[in-house]
N, CA, C and O atoms as a MOPAC input file, in Angstrom:
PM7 MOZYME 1SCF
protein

 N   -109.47000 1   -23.60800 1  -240.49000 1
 C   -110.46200 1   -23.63600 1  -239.43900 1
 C   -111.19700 1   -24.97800 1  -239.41500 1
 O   -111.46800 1   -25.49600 1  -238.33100 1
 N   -111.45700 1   -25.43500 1  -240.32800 1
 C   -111.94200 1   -26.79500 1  -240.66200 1
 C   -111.37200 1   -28.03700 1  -240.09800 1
 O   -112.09600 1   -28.96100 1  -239.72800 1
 N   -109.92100 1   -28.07300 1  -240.02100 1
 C   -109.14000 1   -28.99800 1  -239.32100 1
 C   -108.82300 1   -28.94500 1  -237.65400 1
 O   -108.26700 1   -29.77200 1  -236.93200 1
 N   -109.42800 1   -27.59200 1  -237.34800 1
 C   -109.51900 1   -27.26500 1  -235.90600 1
 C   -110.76200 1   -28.05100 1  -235.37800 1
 O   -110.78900 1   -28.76200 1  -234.37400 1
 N   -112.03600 1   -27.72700 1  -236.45400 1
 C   -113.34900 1   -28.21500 1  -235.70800 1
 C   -112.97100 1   -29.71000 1  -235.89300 1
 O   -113.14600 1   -30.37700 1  -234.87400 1
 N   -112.57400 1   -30.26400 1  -236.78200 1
 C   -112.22700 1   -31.82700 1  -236.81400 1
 C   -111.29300 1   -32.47800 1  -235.82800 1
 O   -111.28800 1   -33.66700 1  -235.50700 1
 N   -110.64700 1   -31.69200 1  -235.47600 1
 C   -109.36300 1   -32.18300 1  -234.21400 1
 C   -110.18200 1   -31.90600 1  -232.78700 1
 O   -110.39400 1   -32.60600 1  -231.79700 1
 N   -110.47300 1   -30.79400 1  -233.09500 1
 C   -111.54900 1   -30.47200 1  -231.58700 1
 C   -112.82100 1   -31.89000 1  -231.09600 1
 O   -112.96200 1   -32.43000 1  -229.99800 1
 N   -113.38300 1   -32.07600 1  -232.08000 1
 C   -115.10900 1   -33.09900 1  -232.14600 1
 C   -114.03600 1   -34.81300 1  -232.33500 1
 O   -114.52200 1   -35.86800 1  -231.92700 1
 N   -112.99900 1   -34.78100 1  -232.81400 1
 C   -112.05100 1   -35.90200 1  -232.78400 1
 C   -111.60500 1   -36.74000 1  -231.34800 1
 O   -111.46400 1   -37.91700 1  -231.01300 1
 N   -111.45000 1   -35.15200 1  -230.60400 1
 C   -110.78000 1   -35.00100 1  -229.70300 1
 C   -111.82800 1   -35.57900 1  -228.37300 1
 O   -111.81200 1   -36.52100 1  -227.58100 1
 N   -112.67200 1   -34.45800 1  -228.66000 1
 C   -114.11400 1   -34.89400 1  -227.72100 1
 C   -114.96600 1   -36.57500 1  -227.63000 1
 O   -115.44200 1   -37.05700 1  -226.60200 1
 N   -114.96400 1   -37.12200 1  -228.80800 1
 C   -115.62600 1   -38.01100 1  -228.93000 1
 C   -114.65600 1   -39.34500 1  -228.30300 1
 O   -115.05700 1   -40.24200 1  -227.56200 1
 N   -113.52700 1   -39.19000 1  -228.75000 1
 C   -112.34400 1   -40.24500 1  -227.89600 1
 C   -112.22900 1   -39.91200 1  -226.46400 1
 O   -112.11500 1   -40.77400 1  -225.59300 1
 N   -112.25800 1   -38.74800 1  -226.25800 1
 C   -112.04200 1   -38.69400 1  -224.69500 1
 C   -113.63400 1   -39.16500 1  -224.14600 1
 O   -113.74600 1   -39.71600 1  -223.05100 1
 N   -114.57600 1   -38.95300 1  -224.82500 1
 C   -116.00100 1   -39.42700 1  -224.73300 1
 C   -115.89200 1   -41.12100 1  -224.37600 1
 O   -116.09900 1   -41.79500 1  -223.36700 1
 N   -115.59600 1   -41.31400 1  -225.31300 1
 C   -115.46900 1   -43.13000 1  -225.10700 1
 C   -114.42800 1   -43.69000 1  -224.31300 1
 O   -114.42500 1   -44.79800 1  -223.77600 1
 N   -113.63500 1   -42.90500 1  -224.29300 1
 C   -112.38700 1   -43.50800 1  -223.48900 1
 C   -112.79400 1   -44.10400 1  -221.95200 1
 O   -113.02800 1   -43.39900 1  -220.97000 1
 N   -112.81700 1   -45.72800 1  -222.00600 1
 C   -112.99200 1   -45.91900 1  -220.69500 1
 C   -112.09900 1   -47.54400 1  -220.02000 1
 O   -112.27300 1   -48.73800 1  -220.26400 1
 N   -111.28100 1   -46.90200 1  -219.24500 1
 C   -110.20400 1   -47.85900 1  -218.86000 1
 C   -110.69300 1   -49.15500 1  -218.53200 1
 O   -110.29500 1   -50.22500 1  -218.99300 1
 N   -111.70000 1   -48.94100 1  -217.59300 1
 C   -111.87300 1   -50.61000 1  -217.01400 1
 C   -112.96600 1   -51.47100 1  -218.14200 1
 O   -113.51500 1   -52.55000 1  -217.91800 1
 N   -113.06100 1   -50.75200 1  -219.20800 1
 C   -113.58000 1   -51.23400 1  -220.02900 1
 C   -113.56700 1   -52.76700 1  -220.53600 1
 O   -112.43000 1   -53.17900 1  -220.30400 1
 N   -114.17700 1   -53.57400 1  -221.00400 1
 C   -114.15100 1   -55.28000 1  -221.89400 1
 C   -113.44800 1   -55.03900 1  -223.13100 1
 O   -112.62400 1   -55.79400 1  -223.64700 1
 N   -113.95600 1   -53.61100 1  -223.68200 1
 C   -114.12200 1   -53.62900 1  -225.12400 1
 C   -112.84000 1   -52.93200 1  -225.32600 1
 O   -112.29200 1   -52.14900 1  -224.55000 1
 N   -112.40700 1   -53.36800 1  -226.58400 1
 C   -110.82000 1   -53.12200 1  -226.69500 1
 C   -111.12800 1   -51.88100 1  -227.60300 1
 O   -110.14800 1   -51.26300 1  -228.01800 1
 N   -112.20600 1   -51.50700 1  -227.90700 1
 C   -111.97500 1   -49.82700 1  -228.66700 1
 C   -112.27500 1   -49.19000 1  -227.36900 1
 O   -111.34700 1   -48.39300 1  -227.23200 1
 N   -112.99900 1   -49.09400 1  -226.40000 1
 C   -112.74800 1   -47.77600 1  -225.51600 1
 C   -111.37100 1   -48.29800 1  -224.38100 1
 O   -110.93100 1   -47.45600 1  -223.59800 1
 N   -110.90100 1   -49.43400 1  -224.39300 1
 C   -109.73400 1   -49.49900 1  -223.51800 1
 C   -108.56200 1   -49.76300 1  -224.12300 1
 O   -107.73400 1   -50.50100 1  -223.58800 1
 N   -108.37500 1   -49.23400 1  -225.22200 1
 C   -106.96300 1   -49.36000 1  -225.75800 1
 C   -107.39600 1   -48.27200 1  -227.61800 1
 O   -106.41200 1   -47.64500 1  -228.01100 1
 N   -108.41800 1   -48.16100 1  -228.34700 1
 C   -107.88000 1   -47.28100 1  -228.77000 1
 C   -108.49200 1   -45.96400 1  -228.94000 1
 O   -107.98600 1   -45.17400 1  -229.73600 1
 N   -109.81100 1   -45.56900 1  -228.08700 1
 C   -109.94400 1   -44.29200 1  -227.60900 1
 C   -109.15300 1   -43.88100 1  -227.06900 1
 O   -108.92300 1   -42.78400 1  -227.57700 1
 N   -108.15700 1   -44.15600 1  -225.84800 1
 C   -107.08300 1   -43.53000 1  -225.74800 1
 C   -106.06200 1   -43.05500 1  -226.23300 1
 O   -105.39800 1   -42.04000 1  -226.02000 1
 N   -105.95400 1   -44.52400 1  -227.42000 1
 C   -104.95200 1   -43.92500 1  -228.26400 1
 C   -105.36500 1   -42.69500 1  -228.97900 1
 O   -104.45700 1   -41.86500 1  -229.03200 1
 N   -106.52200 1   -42.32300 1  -229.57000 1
 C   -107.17900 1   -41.17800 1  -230.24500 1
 C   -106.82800 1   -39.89900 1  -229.37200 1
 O   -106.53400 1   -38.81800 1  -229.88200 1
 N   -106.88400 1   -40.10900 1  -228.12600 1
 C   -106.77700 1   -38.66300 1  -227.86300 1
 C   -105.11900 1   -38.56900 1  -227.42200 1
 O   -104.65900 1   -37.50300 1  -227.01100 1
 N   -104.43000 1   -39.57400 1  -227.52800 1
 C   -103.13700 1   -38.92300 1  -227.60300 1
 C   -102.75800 1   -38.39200 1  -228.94900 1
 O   -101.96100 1   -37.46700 1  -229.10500 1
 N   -103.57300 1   -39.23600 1  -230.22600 1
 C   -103.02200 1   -38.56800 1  -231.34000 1
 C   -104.03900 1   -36.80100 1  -231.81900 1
 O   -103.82100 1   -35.75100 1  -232.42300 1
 N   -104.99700 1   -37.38200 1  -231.16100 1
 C   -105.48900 1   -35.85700 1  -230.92800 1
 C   -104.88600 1   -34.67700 1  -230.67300 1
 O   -104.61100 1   -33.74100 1  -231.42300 1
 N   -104.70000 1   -34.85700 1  -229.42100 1
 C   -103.75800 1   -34.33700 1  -228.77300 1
 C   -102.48000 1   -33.55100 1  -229.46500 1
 O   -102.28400 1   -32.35900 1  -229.69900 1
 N   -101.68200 1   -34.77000 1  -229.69200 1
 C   -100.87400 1   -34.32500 1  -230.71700 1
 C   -101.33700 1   -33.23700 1  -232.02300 1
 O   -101.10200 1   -32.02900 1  -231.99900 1
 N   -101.91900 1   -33.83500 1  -232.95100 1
 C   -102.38400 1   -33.00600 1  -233.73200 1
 C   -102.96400 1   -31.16300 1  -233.36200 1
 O   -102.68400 1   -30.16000 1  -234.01800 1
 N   -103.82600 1   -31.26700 1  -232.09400 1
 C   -104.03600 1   -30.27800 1  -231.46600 1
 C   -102.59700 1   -29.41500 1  -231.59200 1
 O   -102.55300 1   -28.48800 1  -232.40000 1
 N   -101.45500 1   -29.73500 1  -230.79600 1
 C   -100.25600 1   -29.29600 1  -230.89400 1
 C    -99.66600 1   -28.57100 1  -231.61700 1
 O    -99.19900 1   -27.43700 1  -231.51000 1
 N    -99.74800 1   -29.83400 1  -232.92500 1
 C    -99.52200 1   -29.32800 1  -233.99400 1
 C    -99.99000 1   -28.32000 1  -234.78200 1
 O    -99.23600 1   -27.54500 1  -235.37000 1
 N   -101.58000 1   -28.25700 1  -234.85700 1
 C   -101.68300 1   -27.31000 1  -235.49700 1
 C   -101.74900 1   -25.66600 1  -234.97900 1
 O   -101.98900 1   -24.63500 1  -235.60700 1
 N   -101.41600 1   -25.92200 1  -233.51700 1
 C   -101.23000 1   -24.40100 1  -232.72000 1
 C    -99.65300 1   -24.00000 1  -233.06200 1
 O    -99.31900 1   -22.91800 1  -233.54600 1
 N    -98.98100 1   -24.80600 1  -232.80500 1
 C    -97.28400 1   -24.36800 1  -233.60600 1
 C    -97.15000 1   -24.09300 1  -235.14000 1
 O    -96.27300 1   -23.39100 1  -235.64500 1
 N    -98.37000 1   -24.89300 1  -235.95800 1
 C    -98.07300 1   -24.17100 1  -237.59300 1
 C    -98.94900 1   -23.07400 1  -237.66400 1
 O    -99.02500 1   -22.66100 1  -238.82100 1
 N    -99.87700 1   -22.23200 1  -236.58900 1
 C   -100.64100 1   -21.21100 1  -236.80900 1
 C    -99.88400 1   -20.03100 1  -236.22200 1
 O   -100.02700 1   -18.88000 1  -236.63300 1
 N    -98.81200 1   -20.50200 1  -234.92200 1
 C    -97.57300 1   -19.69400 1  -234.32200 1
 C    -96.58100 1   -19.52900 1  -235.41000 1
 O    -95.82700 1   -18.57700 1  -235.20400 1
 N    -96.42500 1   -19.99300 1  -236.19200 1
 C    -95.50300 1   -19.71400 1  -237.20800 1
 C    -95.58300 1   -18.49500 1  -238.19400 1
 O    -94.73700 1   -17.71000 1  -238.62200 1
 N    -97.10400 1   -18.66700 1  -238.40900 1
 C    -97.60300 1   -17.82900 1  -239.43500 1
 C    -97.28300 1   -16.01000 1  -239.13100 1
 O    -97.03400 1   -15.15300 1  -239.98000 1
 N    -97.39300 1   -15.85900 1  -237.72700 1
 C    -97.29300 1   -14.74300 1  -237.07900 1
 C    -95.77400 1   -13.65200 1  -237.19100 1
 O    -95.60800 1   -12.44400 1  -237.02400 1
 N    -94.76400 1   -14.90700 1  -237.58900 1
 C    -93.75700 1   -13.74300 1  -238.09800 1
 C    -92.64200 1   -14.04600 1  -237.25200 1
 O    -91.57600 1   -13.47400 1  -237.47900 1
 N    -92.75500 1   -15.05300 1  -236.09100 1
 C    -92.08900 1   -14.99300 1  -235.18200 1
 C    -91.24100 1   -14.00600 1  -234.04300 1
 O    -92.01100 1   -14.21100 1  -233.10400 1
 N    -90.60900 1   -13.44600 1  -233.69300 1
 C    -89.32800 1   -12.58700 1  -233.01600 1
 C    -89.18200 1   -11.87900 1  -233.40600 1
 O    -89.38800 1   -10.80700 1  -232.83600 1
 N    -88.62000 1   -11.96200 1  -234.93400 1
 C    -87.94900 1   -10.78100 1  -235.27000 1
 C    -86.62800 1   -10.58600 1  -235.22300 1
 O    -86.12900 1    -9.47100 1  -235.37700 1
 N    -85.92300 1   -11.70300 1  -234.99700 1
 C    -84.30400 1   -11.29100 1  -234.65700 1
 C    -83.56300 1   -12.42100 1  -236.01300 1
 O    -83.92200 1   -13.59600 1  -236.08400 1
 N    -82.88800 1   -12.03300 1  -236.65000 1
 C    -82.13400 1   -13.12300 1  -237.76300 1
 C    -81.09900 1   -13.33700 1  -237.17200 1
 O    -80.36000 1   -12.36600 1  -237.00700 1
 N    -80.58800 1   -14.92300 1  -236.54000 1
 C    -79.53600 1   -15.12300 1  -236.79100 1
 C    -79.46500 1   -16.04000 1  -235.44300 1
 O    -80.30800 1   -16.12700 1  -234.55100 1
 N    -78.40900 1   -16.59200 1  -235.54400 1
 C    -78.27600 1   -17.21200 1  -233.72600 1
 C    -78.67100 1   -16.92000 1  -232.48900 1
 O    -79.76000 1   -17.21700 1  -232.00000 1
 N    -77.63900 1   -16.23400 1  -231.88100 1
 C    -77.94400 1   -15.86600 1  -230.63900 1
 C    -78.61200 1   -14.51000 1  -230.68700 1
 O    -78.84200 1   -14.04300 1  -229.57100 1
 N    -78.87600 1   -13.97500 1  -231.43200 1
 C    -79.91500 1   -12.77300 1  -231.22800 1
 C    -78.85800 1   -11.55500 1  -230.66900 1
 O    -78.95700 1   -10.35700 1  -230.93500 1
 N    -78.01400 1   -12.08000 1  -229.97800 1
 C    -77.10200 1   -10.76500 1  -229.07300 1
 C    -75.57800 1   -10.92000 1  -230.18900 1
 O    -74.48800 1   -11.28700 1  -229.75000 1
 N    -75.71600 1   -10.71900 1  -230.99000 1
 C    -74.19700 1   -11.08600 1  -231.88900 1
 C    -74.03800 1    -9.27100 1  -232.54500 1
 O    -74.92800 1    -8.91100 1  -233.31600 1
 N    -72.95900 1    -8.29500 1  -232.20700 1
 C    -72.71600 1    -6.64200 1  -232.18400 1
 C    -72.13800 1    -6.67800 1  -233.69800 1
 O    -72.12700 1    -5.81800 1  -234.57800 1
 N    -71.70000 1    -7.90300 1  -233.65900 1
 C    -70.55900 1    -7.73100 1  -235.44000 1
 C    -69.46100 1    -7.69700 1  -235.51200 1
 O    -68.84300 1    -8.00100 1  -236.53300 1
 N    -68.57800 1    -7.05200 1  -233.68700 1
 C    -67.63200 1    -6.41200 1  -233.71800 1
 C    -66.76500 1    -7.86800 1  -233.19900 1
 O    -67.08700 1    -8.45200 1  -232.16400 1
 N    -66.00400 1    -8.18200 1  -233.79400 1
 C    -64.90900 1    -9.49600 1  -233.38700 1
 C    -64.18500 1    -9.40300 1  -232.22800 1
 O    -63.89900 1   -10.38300 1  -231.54100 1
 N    -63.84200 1    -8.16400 1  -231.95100 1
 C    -62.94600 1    -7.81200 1  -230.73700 1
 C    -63.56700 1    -7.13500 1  -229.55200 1
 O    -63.04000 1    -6.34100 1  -228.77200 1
 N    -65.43700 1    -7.85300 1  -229.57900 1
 C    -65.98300 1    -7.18200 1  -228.39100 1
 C    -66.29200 1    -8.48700 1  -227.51100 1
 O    -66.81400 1    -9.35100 1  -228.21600 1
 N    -66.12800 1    -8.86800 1  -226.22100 1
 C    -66.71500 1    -9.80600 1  -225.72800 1
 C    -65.14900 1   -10.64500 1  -225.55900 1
 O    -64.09000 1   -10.25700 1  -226.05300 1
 N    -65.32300 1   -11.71100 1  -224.84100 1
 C    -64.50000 1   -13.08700 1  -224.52700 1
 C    -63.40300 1   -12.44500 1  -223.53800 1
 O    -63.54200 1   -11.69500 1  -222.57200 1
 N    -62.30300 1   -12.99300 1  -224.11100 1
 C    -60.50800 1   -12.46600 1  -223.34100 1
 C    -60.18400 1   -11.19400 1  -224.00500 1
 O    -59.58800 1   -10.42000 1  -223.25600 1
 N    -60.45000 1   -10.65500 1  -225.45400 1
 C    -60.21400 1    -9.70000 1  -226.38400 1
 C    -59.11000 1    -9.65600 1  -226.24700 1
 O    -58.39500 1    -8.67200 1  -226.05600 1
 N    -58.78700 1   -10.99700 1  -226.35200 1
 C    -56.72800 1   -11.36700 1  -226.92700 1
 C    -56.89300 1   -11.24900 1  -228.80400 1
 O    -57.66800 1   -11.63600 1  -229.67900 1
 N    -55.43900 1   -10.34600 1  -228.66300 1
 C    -55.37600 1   -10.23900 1  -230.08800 1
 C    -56.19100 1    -8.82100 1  -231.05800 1
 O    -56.17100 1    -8.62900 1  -232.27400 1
 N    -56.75400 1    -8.13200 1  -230.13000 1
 C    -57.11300 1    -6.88100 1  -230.38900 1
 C    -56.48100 1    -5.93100 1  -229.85400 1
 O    -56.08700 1    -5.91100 1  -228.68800 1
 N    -56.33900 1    -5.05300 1  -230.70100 1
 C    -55.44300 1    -3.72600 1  -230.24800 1
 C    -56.62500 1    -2.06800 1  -230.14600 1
 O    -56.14000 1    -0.98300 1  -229.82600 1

């Protein structure tokens, strides 16, 4: 939770400063950069908290796989 409020107030304060027609080369080149890596990070840590959840539920490739070799395709070679 700690790395949420830090990515969140990270997030805010770069998009805060971020200002294009700016002189100053920290709000026109790397407050922006901050909130793309914000950003990112944001991302990130919503896909390693989606993980935690267990995912689907299905093991294996395609999820639709019966077991049976001679079900599906041309079923050449099955009798």
């Amino acid at each position: 939770m700690k790395s949420l409020i830090f990515i969140l107030i990270g997030l805010y304060l770069s998009w805060h400063y971020t200002d294009l027609a700016s002189d100053s080369s920290i709000q026109n080149a790397l407050a922006p950069l901050g909130v793309f890596i914000f950003l990112v990070l944001l991302a990130m840590w919503f896909v390693s908290k989606g993980d935690r959840r267990g995912g689907t539920g299905t093991s294996g490739g395609s999820g639709d796989y019966s077991g049976d070799s001679c079900s599906g395709g041309d079923g050449g070679g099955c009798d």
